[in-house]
C-alpha positions as CSV (number, residue, x, y, z in Angstrom):
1,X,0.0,0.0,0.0
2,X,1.5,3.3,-0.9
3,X,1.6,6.3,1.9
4,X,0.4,10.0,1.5
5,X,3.3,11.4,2.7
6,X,2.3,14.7,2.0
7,X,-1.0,14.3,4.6
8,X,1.3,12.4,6.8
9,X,3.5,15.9,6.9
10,X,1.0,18.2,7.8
11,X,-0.6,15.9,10.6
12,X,2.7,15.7,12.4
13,X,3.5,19.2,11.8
14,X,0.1,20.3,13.6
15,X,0.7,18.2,16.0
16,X,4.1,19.2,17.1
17,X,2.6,22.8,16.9
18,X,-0.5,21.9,19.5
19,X,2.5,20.4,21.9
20,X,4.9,23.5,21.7
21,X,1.5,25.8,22.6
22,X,0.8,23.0,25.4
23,X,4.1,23.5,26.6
24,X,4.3,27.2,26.7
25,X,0.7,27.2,28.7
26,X,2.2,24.8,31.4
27,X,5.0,26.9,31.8
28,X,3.4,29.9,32.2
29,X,0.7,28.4,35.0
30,X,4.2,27.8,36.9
31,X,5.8,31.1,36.4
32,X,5.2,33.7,39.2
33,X,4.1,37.2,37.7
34,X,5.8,40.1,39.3
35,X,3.0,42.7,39.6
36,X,3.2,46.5,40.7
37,X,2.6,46.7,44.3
38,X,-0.6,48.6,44.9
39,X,-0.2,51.5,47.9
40,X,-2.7,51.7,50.6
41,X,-3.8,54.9,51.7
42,X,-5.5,55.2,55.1
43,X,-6.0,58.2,56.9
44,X,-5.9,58.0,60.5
45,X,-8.6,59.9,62.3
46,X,-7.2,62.8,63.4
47,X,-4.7,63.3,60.5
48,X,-5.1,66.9,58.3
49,X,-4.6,66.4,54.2
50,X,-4.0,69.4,52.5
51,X,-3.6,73.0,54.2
52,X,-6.8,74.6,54.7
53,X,-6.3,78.3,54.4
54,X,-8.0,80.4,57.7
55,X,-9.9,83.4,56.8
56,X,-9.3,86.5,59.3
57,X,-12.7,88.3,59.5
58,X,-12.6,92.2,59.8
59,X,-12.3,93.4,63.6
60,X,-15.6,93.3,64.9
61,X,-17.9,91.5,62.1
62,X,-19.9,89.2,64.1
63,X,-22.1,93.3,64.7
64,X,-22.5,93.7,60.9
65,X,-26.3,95.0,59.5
66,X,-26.7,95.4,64.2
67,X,-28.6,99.0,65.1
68,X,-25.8,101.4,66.7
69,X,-22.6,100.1,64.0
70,X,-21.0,101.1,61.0
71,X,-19.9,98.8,58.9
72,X,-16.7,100.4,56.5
73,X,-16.6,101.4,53.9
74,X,-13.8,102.0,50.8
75,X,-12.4,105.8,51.4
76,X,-13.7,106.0,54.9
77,X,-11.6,107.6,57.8
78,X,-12.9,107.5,61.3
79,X,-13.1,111.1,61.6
80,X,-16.0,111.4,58.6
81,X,-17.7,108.2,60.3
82,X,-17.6,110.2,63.4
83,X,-19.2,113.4,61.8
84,X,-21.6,111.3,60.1
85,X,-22.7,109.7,63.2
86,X,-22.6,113.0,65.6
87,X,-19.7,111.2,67.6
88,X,-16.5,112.0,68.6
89,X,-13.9,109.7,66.6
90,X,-11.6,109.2,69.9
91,X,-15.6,107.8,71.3
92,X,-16.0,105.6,68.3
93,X,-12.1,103.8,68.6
94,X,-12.9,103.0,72.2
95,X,-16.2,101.4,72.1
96,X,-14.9,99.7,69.1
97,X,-11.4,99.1,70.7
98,X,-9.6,100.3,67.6
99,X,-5.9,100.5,68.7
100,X,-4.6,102.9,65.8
101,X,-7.2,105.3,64.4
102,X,-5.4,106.3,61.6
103,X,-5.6,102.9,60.3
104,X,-9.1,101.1,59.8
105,X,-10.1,98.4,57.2
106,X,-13.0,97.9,54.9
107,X,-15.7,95.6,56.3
108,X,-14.6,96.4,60.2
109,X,-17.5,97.0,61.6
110,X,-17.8,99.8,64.3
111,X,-19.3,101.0,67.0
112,X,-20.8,104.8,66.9
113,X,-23.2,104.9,69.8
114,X,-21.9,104.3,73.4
115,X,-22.4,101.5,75.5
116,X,-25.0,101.2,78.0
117,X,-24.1,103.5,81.2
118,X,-21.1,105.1,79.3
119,X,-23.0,107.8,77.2
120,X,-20.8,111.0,76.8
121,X,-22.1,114.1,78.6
122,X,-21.1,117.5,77.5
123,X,-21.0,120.8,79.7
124,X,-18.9,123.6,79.6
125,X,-16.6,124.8,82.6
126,X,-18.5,128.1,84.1
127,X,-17.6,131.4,82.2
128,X,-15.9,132.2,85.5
129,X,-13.2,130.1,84.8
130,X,-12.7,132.0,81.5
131,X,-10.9,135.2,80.9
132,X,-10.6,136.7,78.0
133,X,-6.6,136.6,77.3
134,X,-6.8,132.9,77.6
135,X,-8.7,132.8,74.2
136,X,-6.3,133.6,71.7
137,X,-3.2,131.3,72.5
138,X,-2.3,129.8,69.0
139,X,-2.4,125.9,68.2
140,X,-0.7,123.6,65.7
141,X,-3.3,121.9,63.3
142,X,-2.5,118.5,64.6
143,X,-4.2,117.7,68.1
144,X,-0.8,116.1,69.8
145,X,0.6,119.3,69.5
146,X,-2.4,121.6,69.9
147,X,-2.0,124.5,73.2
148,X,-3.8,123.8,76.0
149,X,-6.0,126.8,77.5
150,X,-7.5,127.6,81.2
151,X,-11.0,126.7,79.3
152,X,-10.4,123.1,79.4
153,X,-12.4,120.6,81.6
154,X,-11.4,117.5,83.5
155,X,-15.3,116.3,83.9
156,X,-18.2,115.8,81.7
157,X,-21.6,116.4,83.7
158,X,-24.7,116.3,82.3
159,X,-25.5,117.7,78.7
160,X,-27.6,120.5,78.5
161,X,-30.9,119.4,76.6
162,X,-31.9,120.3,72.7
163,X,-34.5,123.4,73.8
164,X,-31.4,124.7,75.6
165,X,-29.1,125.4,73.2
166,X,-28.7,129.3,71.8
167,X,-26.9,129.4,68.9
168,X,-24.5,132.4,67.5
169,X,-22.9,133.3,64.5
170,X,-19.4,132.1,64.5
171,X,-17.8,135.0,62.3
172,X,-19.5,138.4,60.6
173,X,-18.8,137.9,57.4
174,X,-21.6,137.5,54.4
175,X,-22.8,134.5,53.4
176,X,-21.4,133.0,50.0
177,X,-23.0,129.6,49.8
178,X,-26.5,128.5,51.4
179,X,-27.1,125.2,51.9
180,X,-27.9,122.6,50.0
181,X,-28.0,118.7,51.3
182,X,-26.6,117.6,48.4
183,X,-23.7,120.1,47.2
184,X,-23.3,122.1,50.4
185,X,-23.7,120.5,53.5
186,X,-23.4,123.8,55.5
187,X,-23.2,128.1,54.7
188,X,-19.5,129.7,53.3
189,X,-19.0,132.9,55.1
190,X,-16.7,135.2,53.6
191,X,-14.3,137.3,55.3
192,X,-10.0,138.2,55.4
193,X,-7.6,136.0,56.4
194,X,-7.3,136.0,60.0
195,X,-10.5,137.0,61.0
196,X,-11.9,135.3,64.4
197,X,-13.9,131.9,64.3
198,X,-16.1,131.9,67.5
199,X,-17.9,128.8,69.0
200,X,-21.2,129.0,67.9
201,X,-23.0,127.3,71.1
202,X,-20.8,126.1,74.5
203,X,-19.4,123.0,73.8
204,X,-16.4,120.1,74.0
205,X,-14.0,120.2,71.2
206,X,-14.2,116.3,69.7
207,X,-11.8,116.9,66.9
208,X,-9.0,119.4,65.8
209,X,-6.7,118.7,62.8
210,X,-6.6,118.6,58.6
211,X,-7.5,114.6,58.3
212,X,-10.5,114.9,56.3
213,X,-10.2,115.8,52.7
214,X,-12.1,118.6,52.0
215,X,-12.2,120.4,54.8
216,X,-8.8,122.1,55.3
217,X,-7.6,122.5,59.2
218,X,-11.2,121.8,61.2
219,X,-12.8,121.9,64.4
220,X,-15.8,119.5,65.4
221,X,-17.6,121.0,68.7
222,X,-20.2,118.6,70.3
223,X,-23.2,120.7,72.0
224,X,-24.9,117.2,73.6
225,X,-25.8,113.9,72.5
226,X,-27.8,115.6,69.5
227,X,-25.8,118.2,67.8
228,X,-22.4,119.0,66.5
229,X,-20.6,121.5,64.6
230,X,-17.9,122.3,62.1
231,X,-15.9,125.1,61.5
232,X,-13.4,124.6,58.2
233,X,-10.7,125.7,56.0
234,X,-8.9,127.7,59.3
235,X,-5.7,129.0,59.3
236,X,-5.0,128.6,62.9
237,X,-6.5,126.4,65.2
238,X,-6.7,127.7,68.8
239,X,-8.1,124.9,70.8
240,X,-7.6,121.2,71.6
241,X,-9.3,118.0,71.7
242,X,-11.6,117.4,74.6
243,X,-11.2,121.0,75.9
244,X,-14.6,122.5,76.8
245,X,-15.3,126.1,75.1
246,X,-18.0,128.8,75.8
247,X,-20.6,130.3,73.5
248,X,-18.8,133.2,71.3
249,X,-15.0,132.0,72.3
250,X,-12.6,132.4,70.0
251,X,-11.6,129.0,68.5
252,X,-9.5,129.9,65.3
253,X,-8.8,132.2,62.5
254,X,-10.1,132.2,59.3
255,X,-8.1,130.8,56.1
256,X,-8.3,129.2,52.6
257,X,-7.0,125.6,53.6
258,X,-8.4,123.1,51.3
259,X,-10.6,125.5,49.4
260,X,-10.7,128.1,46.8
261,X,-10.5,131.6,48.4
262,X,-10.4,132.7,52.3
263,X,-13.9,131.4,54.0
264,X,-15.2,129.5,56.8
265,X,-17.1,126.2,55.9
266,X,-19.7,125.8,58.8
267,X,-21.9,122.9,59.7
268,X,-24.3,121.9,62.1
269,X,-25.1,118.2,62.3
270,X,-28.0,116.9,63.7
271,X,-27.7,113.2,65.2
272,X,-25.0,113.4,62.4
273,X,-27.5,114.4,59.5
274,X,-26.2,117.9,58.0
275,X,-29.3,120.3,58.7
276,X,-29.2,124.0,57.4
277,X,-28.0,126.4,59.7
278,X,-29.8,129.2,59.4
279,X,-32.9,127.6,60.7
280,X,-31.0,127.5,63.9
281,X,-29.0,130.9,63.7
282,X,-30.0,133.9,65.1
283,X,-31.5,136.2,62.3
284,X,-29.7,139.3,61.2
């Protein structure tokens, strides 16, 4: 009988392929495979991941939108918050507990009406203890360096009430500018250069000194806890913070700082609201 070799080829050439891929499979199911090892990570309780940054609220903000505080605002200075709020600005930084005046920040809020049991009082000393060449002593525009007169007062007794108050003129000169609550928050009097700036009510003195732009070298009087007033653009200041001053006394000397020509900016603030003086002035 004759053989196929050809068919007897490719049988024994399949089969020695099946055994060779037999082979290889066996080889492998023996072989350990070296895998990547795979890194547990656990967090303990107690354990911080990642830095959390802490945000420092403004100085008092848990008072925001509360009656009685002001919350800043961009271009405020503590003396316009205290004008605005009929306060004295040294009042305001120590209900608030403001440590450097000069420097407060947008969104701290503030405090502008006292405490409970620690509202501010004003009276003047008695005219007794005033004499007429006590009144014209020079002062520097800033309040550290300001001259102190016999007309200062170590005590605050009680406030003399709204009704009471009898209001003056605080210089002779015409009136240039009525006023308006939007353009002109108080009357420009004319006058020279020099001329004499008299308290127009008896008073404390609250503020002295050239921080608030538009005002030139100023003087902020507090009658009681209602009204204040504002005499501006001086060229010589002649009283100091927290001295007490009568009705008519000569507190400075007209000038043109921080304005256009030689006048006196007056204001009289009501609760802090501007309100037209002339309603309150004596007519002419």
């Amino acid at each position: 009988m004759g053989v196929d070799m050809t068919g007897l080829k490719r049988r024994l050439g399949l089969s020695l392929t099946a055994t060779c891929v037999l082979l290889t499979l066996a080889a492998c199911g023996t072989r350990s495979i070296n895998r990547a090892p795979v890194e547990e990570r656990v967090t303990r309780v107690g354990e911080t991941v990642g830095v959390v940054p802490i945000v420092k609220q403004p100085q008092g903000f848990e008072h925001a939108g509360k009656p009685g505080y002001y919350t800043v605002k961009p271009g405020d200075t503590l003396t316009r918050i205290a004008l605005e709020n009929g306060q004295s600005p040294r009042d305001i930084a120590a209900w608030s507990q403001v440590e450097n005046p000069n420097r407060i920040e947008v969104g701290q809020v503030l405090r502008v009406v006292p405490p409970v049991g620690q509202e501010v009082q004003v009276q003047p000393v008695s005219r007794a203890t005033v004499s007429a060449g006590t009144l014209a002593q020079p002062a520097s525009a800033t309040p550290s360096s300001a001259a102190p007169t016999t007309a200062a007062s170590e005590s605050r007794p009680v406030a003399a009430t709204e009704s009471e108050i009898n209001w003056l003129w605080p210089t002779n000169g015409p009136v240039l500018a009525g006023f308006d609550d939007v353009k002109n928050k108080g009357l420009d009097i004319g006058g020279a250069a020099g001329d004499p700036v008299l308290a127009a009510a008896d008073g404390r003195v609250v503020y002295v000194g050239a921080g608030l732009r538009g005002y030139g070298n100023l003087i902020i009087l507090k009658h009681n806890n209602v009204y204040l007033t504002a005499y501006a653009h001086n060229q010589t200041l002649l009283v100091k913070e927290d001295q007490s001053v009568l009705k008519g006394q000569k507190i400075a000397e007209m000038g043109n700082s921080d304005a256009d020509r030689v006048k006196l900016h007056f204001e009289v603030r009501r609760q802090g609201k501007p309100v037209d003086p002339a309603k309150y002035l004596p007519a002419r």
